[in-house]
C-alpha positions as CSV (number, residue, x, y, z in Angstrom):
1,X,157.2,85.5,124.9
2,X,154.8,87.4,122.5
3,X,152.0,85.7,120.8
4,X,151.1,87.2,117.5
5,X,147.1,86.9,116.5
6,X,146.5,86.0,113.1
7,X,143.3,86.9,111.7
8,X,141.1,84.5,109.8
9,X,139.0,85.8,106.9
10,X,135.7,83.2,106.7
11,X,135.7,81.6,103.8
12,X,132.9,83.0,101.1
13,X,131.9,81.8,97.9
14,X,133.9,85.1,96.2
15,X,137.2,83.9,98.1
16,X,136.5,80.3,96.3
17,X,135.9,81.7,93.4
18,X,138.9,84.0,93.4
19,X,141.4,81.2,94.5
20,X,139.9,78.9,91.5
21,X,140.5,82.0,89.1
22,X,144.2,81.6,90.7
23,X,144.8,78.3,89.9
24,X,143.6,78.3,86.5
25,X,140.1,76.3,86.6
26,X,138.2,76.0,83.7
27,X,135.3,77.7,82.8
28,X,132.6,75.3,84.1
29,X,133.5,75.2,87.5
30,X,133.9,78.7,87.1
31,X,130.2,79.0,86.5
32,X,129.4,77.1,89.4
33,X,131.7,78.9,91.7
34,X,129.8,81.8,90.2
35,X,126.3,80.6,90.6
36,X,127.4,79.7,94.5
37,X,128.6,83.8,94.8
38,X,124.8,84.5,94.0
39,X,123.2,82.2,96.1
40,X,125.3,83.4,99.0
41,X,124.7,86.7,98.0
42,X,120.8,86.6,97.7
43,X,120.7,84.6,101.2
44,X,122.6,87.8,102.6
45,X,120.3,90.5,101.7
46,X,117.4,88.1,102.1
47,X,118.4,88.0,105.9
48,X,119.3,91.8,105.9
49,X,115.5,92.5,104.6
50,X,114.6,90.2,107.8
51,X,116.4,92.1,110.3
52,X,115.4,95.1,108.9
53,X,111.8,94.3,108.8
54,X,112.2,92.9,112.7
55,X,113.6,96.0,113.7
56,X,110.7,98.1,112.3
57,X,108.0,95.9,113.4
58,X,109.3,96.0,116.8
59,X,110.0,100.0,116.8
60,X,106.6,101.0,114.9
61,X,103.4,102.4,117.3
62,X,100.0,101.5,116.3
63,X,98.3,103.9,114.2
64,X,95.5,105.9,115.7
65,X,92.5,106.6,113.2
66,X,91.7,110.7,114.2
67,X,91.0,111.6,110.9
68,X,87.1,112.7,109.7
69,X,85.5,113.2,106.5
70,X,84.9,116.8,105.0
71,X,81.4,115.8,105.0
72,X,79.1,112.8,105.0
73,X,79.0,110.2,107.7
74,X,81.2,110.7,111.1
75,X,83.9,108.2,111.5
76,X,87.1,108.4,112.0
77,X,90.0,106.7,109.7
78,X,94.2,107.0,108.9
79,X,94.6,107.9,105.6
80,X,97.7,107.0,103.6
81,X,99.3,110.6,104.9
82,X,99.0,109.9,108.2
83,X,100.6,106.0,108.3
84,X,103.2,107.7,106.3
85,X,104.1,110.3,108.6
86,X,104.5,108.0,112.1
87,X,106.2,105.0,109.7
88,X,108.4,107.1,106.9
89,X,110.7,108.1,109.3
90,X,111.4,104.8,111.3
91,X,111.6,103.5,107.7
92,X,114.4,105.4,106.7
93,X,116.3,104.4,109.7
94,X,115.8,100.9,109.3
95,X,117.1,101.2,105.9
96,X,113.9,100.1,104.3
97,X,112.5,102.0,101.2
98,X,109.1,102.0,99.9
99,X,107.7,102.2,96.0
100,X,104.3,101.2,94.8
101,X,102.8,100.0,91.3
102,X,99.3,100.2,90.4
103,X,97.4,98.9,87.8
104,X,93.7,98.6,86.8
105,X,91.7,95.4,86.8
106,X,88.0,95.0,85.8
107,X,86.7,98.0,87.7
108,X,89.3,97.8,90.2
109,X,92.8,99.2,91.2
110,X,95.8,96.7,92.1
111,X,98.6,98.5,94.0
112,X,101.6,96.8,94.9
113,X,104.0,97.9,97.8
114,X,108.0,97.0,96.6
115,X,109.8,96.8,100.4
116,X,113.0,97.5,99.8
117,X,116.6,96.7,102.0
118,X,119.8,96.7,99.9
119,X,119.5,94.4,97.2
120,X,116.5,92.3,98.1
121,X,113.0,93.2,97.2
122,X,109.6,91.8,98.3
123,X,106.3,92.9,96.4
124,X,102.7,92.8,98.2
125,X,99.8,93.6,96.4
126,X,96.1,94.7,97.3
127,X,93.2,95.2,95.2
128,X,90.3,97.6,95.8
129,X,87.2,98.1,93.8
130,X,87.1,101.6,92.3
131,X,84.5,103.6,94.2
132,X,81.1,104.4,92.4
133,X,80.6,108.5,92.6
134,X,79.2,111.2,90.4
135,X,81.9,112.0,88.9
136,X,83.9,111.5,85.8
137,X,86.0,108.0,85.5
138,X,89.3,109.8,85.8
139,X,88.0,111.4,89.0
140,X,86.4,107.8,90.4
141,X,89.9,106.2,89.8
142,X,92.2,108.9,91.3
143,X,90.1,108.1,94.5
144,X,91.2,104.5,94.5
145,X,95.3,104.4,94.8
146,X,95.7,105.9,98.0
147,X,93.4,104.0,99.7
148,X,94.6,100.6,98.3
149,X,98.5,101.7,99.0
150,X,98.0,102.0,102.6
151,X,96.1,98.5,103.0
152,X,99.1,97.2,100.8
153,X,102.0,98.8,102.9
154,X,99.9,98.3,106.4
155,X,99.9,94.5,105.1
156,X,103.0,94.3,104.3
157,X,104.6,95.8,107.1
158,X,102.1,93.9,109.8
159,X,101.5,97.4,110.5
160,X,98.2,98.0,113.3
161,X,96.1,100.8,112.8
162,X,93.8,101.2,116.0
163,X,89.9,100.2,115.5
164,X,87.8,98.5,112.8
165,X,87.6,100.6,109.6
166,X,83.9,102.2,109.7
167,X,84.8,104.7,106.3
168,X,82.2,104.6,103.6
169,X,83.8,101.8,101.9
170,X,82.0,99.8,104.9
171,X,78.9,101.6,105.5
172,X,75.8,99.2,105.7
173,X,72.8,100.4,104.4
174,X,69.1,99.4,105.0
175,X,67.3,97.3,102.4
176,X,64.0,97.0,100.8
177,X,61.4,94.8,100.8
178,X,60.5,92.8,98.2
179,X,56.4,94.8,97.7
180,X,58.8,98.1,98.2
181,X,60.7,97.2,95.2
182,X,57.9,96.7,93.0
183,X,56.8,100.0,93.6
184,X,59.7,101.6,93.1
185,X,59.7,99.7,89.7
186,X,56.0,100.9,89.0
């Protein structure tokens, strides 16, 4: 005796939705057939983005900082360049794409990383002061956006780059005294 296997299709909100179009239902519980589709839809991608995020955190090797100024204090740093070059690729094959938004604040830039998977989205945003320099404004804010889009994507990618930052951003100087001060005012 053969056994056939019949296969069973789970039911979804859209399979609902289509049997009440079937049947005739009126427009009302249409809606909420409808509003139940997107729901189900959004908890899809929104688990998607998780297991896409999961499998990049768990592929991704720290960052090492070997990068040094042109000139100026010694230190090492990884600029936005080199993140991009060990993460852009495991990012593509974990599906997830990266955009970024900036806008100015005060004397400060705001840049906001868009993750991407499918249809779901997640924004994070981080805001650095634009750097004082002897140069001309548009000059002093081109030097901000880079710098501020790889704290946001590091951030929102838990992404590690190796060592404290020591760039100029975090430079301690020495102070004066109060009687040096005065002179300097004199």
């Amino acid at each position: 005796m053969t056994t056939a296997l019949t296969t069973v299709n789970p039911v979804t909100p859209l399979l609902l939705l289509q049997q009440a179009i079937d049947k005739g239902t009126q427009p009302e519980q249409l809606t909420t057939l409808m509003d139940l589709q997107e729901r189900f839809e959004r908890n899809r991608a929104a688990e998607a983005y998780a297991a896409a995020i999961t499998q990049f955190q768990s592929r991704c090797p720290q960052i090492k900082k070997e990068r040094k100024p042109m000139s100026g204090p010694t230190y090492t740093y990884a600029s936005y360049d080199d993140v991009m070059l060990v993460a852009g690729p495991l990012l593509a094959e974990c599906g997830i794409s990266v955009s970024f938004s900036t806008k100015t604040i005060d004397k400060a830039l705001e840049a906001t990383c868009k993750l991407r998977v499918g249809t779901h989205t997640e924004e994070h945003s981080f805001t650095v002061p634009v750097p004082e320099m002897r140069v001309n404004d548009t000059q002093r804010f081109g030097a901000a956006p880079r710098y501020a889009q790889r704290y946001a994507l590091c951030g929102a990618l838990n992404m590690v780059v190796t060592d404290e930052d020591v760039d100029a951003g975090n430079l301690t100087a020495d102070t004066i005294t109060e009687d040096q001060a005065i002179q300097l005012q004199e």
